[in-house]
C-alpha positions as CSV (number, residue, x, y, z in Angstrom):
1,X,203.1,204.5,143.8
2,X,201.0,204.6,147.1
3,X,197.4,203.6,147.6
4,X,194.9,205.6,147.6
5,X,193.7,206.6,150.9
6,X,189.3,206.7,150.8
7,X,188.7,207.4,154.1
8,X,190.8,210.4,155.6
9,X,188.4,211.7,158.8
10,X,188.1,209.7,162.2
11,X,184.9,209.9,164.7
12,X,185.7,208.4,167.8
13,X,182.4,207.3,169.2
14,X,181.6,205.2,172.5
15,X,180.1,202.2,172.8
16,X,178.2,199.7,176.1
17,X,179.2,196.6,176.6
18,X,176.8,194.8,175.0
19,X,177.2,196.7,171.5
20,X,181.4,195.8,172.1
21,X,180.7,191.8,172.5
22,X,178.4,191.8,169.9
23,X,180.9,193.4,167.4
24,X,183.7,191.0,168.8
25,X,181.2,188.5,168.3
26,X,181.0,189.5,163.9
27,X,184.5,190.1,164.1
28,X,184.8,186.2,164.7
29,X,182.7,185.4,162.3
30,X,185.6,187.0,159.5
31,X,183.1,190.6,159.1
32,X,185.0,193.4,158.8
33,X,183.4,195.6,161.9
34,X,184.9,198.9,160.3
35,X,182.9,198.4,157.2
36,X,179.7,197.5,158.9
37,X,179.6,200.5,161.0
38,X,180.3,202.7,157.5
39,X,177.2,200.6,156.1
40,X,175.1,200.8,159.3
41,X,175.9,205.1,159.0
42,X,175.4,204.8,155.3
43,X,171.6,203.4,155.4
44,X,170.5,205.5,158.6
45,X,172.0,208.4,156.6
46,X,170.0,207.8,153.5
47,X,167.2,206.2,155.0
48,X,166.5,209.6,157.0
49,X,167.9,212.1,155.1
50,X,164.8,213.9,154.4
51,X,164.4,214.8,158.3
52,X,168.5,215.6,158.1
53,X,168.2,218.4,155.3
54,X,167.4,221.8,156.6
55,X,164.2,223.0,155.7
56,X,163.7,226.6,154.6
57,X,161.2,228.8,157.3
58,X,158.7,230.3,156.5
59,X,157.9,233.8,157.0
60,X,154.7,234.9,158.1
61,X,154.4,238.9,157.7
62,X,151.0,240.6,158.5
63,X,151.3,242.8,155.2
């Protein structure tokens, strides 16, 4: 039987210089760069996610 595939969708995203040496940099420290970035997304996802929800508007009708 196959494994289980967790993560199906791919984002392609760009990054500067500086932000590639620095992951190159974990990567040779034995840090798995794909799992930080899911982590990093994780925590700025939860961390705002009051500001991310939609908020419902409010109507304002003279009668």
């Amino acid at each position: 039987m196959g494994k289980v595939i967790k993560y199906t969708k791919v984002k392609v995203i760009k990054i500067t210089e500086m932000q590639h040496h620095t992951l190159k940099k974990l990567e040779s420290y034995q840090i798995n760069v794909a799992q930080f970035i899911r982590d990093a997304i994780a925590e700025k996802i939860k961390r705002e996610y009051q500001e991310l929800i939609l908020k419902p508007k409010k109507s304002d009708y003279p009668f």
